[in-house]
C-alpha positions in Angstrom: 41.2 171.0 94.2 44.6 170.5 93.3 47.7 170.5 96.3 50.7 172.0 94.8 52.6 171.0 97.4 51.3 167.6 96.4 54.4 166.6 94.2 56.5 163.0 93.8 60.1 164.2 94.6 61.8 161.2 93.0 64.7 161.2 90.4 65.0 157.9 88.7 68.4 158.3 87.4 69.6 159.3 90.6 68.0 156.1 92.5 69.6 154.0 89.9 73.0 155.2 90.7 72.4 154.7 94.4 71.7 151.0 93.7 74.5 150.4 92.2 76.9 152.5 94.7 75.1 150.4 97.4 75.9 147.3 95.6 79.2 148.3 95.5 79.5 149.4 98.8 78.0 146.1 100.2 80.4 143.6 97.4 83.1 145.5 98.7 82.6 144.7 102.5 81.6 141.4 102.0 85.1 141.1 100.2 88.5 140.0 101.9 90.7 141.5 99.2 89.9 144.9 96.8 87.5 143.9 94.1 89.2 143.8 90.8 88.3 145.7 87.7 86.2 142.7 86.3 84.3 142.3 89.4 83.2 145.4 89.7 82.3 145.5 85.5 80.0 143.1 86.5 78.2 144.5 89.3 77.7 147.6 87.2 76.4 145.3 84.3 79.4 147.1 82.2 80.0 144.8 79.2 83.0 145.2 77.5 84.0 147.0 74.1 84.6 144.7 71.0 87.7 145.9 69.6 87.6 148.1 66.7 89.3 146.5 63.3 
């Protein structure tokens, strides 16, 4: 017989931004100075935008 109660409460989107908020959170303690725009663009894997000709 089938539990409805029985159900997977997980949200992959939202455990995917909680990675990378923790990985910010923990860069940014291990850090002596405020992480610059770059650094950060890379621990979000954010590449950057070819300019448009």
């Amino acid at each position: 017989m089938h539990d409805q109660f029985d159900v997977t409460l997980e949200d992959g989107d939202l455990l995917s931004e909680v990675e990378l908020t923790t990985t910010l959170i923990i860069a940014a303690s291990e850090s002596e100075e405020h992480l610059s725009q770059e650094e950060i663009d890379v621990l979000l894997g954010v590449t950057p935008r070819k300019p448009i000709d």
